[in-house]
PLY file of the C-alpha trace (Angstrom):
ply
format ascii 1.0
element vertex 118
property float x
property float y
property float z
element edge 117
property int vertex1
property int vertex2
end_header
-49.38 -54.99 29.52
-52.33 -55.53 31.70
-54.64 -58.83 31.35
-58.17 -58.53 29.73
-61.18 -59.73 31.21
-61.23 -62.24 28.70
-57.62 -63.92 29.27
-58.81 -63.81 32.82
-61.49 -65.80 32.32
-59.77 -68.15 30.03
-57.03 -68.84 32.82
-59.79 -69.51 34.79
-61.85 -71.89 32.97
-59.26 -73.86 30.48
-58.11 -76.52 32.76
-61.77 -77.35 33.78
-62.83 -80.30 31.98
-65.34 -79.88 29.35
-65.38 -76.60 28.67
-64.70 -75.29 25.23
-63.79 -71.43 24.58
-64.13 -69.76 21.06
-63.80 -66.29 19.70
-65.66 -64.67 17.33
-65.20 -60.64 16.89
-64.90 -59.05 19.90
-66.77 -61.58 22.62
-65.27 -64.79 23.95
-67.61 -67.49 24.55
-67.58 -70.16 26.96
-69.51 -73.54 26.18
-70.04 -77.02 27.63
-71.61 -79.82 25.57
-72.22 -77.35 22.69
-74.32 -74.87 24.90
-72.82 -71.65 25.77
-72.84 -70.97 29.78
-70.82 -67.52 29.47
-69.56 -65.03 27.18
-67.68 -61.47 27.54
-69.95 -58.89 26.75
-68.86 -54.91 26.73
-66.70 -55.23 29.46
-68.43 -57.89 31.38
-69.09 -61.49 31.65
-72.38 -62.69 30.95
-74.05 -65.62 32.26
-76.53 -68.20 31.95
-77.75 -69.38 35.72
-80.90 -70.58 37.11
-84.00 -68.23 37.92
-82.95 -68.51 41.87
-79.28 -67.27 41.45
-79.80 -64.78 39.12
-82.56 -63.11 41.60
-79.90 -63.19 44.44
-77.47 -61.60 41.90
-79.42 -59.26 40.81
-81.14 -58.07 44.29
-77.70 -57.89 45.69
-76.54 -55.40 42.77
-73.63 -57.92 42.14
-75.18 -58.55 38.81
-77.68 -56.79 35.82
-79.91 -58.45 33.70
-78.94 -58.60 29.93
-80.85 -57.07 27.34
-81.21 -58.11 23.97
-82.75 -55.22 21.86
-85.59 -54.72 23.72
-85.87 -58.16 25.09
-84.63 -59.02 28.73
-83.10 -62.32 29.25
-84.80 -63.61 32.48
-81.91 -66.26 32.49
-78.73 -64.39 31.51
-76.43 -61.79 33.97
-74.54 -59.64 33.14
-71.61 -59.20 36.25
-68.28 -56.50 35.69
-65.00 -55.75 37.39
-63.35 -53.44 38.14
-59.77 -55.07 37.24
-60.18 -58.50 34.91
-58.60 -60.58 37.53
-61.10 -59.97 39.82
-63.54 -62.69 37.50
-61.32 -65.19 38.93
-63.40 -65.04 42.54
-66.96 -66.49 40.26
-65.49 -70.13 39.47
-68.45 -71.36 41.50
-70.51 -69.15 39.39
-68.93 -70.53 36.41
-69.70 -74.08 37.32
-72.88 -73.33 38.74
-73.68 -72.02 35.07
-71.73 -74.54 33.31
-74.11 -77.55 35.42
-77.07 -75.46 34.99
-76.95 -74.99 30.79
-75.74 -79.06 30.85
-79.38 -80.23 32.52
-81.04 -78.25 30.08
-82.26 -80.47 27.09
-83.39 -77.56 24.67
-81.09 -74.40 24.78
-79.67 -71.42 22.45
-75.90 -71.80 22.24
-75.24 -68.01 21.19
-72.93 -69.53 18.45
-73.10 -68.61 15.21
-70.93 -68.55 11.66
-67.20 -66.77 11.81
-66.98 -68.82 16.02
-63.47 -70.25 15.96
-62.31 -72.71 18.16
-59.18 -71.81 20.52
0 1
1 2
2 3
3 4
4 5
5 6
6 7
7 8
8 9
9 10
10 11
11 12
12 13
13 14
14 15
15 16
16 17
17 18
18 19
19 20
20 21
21 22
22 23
23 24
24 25
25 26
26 27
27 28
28 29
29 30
30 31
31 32
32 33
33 34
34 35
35 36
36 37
37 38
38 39
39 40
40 41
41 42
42 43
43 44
44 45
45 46
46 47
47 48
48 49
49 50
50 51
51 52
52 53
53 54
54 55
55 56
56 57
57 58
58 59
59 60
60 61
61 62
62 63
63 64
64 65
65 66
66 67
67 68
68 69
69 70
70 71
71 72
72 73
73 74
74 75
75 76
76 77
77 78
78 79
79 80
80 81
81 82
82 83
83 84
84 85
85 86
86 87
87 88
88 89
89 90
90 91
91 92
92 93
93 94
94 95
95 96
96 97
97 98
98 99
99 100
100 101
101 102
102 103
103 104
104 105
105 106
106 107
107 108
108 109
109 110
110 111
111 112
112 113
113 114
114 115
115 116
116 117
């Protein structure tokens, strides 16, 4: 049985101190501090980073904006793989998002009723 992107991530990220994963439906989502720096998404990770990364990701074509509706999130990335494992090269983007969403002092945690701790 091969790995999902989600179990990927989770070997990833659940030794790194502070960092708090819950499930709810189909996403996983990733939090520090209450605040939610990452979440699966349709396949892909999603994440929050500051304005300057995600305009590197995003001119490089290593990353898509996410859209909400009709709203684009001028914060959030969306980055897929090809094979789950592959997630596993981003820790620095993890962190990166984890330190960013930590400095912020007003922030939407994408967390919601029916979120289970795991």
């Amino acid at each position: 049985m091969s790995e999902s992107l989600s179990e990927a991530i989770i070997s990833t990220l659940e030794d790194v101190p502070g960092v708090v994963i819950t499930t709810k439906l189909s996403s996983t989502n990733f939090s520090v501090k209450k605040k939610v720096f990452a979440f699966t998404k349709d396949g892909g990770v999603v994440l929050k980073l500051p304005p300057a990364t995600v305009k590197r990701l995003v001119s490089a074509k290593a990353a898509t904006l996410l859209v909400m509706g009709k709203r684009t999130m001028k914060e959030w990335v969306v980055i897929r793989y090809r094979l789950p494992r592959e997630s596993r090269k981003h820790l620095a983007l993890f962190k990166e998002a984890m330190d960013y969403v930590s400095s912020q002092t007003k922030q939407s945690t994408f967390q919601g009723a029916g979120s289970s701790p795991r």
